[in-house]
DOMIKOL-483213 format. One record per residue: chain; x, z, y of N, C-alpha, C in turn; residue number from 1; residue in one letter. Coordinates in nm, 2 decimals. Layout:
% DOMIKOL-483213
chain  nu  nw  nv  cau  caw  cav  cu  cw  cv  n  res
A  X  Z  Y  X  Z  Y  X  Z  Y  NUM  a $
...
% end
This chain:
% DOMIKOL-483213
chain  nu  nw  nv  cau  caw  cav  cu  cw  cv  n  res
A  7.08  9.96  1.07  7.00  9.83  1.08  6.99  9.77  0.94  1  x $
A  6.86  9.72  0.89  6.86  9.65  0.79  6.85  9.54  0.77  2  x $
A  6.92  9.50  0.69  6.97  9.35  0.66  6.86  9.27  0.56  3  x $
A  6.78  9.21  0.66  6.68  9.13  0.51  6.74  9.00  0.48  4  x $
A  6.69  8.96  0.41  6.73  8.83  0.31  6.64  8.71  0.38  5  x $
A  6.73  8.61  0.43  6.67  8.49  0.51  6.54  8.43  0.50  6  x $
A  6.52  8.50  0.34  6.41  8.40  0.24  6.27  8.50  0.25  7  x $
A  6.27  8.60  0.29  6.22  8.71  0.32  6.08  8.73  0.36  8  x $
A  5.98  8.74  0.30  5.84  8.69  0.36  5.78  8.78  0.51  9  x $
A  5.83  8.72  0.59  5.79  8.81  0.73  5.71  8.93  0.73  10  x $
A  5.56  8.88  0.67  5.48  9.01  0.64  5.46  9.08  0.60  11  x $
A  5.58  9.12  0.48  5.66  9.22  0.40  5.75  9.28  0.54  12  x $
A  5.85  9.25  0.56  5.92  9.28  0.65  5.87  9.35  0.75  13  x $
A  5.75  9.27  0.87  5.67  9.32  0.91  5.61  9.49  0.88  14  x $
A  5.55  9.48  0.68  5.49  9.60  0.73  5.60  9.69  0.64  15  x $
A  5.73  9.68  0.68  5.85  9.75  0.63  5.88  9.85  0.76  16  x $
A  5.87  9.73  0.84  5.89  9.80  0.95  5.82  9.90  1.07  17  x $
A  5.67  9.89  1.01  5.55  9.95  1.07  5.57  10.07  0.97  18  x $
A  5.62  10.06  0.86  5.63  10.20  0.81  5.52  10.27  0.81  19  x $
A  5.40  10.20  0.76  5.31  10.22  0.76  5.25  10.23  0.51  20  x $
A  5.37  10.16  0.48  5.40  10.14  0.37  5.45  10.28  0.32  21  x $
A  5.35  10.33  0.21  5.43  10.51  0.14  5.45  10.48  0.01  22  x $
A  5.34  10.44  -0.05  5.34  10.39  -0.20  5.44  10.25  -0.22  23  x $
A  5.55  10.29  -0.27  5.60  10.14  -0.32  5.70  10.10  -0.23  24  x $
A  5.70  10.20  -0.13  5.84  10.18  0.00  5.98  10.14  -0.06  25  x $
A  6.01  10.17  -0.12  6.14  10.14  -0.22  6.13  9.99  -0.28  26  x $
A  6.03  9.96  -0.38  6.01  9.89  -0.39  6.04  9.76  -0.26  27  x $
A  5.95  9.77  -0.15  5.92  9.66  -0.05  6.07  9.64  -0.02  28  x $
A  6.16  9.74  0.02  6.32  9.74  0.08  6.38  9.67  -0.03  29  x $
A  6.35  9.68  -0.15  6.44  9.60  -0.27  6.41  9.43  -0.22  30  x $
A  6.30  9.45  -0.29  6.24  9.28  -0.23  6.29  9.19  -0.13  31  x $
A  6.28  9.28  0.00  6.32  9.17  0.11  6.48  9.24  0.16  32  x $
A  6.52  9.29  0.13  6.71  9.34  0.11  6.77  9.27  0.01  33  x $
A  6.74  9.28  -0.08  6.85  9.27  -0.22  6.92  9.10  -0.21  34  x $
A  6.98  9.10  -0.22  7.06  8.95  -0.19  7.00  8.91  -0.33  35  x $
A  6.98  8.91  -0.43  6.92  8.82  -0.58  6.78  8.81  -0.50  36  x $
A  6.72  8.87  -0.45  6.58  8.80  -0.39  6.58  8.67  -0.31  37  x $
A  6.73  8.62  -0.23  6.76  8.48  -0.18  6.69  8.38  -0.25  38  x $
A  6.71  8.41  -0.36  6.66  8.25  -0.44  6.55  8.29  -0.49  39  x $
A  6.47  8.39  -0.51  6.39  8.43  -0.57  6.20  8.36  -0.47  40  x $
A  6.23  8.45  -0.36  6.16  8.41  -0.26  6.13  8.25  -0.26  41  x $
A  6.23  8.17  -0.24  6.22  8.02  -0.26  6.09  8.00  -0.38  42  x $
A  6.14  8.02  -0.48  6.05  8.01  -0.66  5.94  8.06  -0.59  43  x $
A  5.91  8.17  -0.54  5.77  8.23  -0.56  5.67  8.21  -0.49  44  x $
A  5.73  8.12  -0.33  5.62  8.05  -0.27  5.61  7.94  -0.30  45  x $
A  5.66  7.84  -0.40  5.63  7.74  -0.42  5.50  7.76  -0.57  46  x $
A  5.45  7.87  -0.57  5.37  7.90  -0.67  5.24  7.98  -0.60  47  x $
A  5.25  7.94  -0.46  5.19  8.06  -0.39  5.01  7.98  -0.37  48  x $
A  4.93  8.03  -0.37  4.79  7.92  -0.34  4.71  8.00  -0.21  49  x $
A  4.76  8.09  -0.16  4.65  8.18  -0.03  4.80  8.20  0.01  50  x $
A  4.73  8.22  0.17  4.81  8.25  0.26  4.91  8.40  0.23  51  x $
A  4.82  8.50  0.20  4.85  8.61  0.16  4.94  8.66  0.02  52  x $
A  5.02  8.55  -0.06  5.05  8.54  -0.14  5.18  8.65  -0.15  53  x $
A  5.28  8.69  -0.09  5.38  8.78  -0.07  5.32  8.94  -0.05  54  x $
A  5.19  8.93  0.04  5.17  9.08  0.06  5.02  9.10  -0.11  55  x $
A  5.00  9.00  -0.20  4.93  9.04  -0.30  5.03  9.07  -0.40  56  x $
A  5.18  8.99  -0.44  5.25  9.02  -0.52  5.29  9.13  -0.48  57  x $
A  5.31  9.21  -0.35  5.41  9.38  -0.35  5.31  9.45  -0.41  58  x $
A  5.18  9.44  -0.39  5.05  9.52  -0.38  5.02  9.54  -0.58  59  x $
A  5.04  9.40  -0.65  5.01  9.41  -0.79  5.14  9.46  -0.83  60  x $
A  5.26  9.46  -0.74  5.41  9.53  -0.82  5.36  9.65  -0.83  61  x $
A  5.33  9.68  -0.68  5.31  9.86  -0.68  5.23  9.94  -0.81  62  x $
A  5.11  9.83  -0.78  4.98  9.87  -0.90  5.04  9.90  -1.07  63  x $
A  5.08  9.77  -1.08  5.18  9.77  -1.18  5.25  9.89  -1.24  64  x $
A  5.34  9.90  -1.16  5.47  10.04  -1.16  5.36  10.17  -1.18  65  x $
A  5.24  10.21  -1.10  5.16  10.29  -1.09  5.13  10.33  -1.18  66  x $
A  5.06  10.21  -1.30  4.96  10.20  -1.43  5.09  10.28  -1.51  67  x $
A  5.21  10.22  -1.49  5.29  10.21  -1.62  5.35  10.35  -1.62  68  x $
A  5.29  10.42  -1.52  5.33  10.59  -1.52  5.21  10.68  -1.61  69  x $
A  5.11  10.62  -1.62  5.01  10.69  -1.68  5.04  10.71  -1.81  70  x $
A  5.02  10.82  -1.90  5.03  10.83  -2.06  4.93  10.77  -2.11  71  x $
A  4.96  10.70  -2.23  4.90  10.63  -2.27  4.76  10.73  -2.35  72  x $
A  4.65  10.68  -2.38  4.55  10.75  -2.47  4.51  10.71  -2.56  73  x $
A  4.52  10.76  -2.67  4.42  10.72  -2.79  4.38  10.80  -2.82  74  x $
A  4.24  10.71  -2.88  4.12  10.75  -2.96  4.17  10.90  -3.06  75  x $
A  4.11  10.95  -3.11  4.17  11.04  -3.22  4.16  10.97  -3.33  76  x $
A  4.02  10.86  -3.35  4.02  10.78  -3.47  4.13  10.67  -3.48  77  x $
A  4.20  10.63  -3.34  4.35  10.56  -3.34  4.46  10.60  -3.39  78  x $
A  4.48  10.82  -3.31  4.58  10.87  -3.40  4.58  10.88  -3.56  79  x $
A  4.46  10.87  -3.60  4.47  10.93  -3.72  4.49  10.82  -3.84  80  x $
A  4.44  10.69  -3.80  4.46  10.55  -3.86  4.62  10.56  -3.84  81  x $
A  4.69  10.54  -3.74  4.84  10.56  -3.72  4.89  10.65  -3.81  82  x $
A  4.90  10.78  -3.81  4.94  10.89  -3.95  4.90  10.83  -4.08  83  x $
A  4.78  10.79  -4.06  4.79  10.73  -4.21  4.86  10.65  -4.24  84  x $
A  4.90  10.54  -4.18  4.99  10.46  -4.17  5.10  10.46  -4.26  85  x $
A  5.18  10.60  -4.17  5.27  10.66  -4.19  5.31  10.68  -4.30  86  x $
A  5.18  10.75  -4.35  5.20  10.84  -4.42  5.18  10.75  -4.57  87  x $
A  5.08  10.64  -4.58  5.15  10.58  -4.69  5.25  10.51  -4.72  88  x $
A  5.32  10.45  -4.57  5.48  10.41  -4.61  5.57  10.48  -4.68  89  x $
A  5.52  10.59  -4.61  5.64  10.68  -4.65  5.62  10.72  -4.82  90  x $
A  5.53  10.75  -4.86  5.47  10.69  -4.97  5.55  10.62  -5.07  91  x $
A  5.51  10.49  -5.02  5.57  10.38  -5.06  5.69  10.38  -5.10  92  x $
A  5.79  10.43  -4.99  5.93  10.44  -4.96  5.95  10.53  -5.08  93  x $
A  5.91  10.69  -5.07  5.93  10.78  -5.19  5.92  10.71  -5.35  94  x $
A  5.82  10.63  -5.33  5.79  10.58  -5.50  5.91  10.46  -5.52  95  x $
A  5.96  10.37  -5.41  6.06  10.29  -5.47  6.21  10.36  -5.44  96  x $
A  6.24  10.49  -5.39  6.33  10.52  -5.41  6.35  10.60  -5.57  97  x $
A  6.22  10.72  -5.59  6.22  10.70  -5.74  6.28  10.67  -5.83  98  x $
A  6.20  10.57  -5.84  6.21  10.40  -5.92  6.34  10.33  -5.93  99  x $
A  6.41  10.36  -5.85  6.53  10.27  -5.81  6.67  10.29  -5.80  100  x $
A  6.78  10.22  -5.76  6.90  10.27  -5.76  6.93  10.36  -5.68  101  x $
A  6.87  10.41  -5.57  6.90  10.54  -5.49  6.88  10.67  -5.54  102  x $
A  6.81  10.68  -5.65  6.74  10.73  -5.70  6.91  10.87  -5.81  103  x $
A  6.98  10.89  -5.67  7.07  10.97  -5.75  7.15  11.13  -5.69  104  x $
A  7.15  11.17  -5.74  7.22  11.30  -5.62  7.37  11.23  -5.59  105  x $
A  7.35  11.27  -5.46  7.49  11.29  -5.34  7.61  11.26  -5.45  106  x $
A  7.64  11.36  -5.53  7.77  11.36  -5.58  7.82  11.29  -5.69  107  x $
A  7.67  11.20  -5.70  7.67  11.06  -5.77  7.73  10.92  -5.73  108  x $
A  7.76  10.96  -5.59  7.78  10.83  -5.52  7.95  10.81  -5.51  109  x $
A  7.99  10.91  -5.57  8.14  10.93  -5.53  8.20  10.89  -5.68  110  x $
A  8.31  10.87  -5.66  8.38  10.89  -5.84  8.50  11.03  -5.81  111  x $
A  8.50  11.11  -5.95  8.64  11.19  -5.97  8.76  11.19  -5.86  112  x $
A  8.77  11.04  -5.88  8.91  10.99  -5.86  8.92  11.00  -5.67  113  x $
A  8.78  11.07  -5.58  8.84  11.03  -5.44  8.87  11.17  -5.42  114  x $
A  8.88  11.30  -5.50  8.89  11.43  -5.50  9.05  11.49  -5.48  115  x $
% end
């Protein structure tokens, strides 16, 4: 038997239990189980403006989680602006290490005396 949380939007629960829910099923059991949803639920209908406010928030979680599985795409003229990027920092980096006090072999960094 499952134990929901007092605060629990019935019509979550409801279609928990119709198991009619595939996409995001994990999800919905977090939501109206998890004991930190107690106070949660409280906050989120007092923000709520349509009746249907509990079954649009599971629905944009799911969506959500959905999108954030897709790989991302870019342009080729995006990758290639990015490599360039790169490629003049790195650049950059090469010419002030040069220039500068790094600018020494390995066995420079040591003295005689740690041998």
């Amino acid at each position: 038997m499952v134990k929901y949380v007092k605060s629990a939007p019935q019509p979550l629960i409801d279609w928990y239990e119709a198991g009619t829910i595939h996409k995001g099923c994990d999800f919905l059991e977090r939501l109206i189980t998890h004991a930190e949803m107690e106070r949660a639920w409280p906050q989120l209908s007092k923000h709520s403006k349509r009746n249907n406010h509990a079954e649009r928030l599971f629905s944009e979680i799911v969506f959500i989680e959905q999108e954030s599985r897709e790989p991302v795409v870019f342009l080729r003229s995006e990758e290639k602006e990015k490599f360039l990027k790169i490629s003049e920092q790195a650049r950059k980096l090469a010419a002030a290490i040069a220039k500068g006090p790094l600018n020494k072999l390995v066995f420079e960094y040591f003295s005689a005396d740690t041998q």
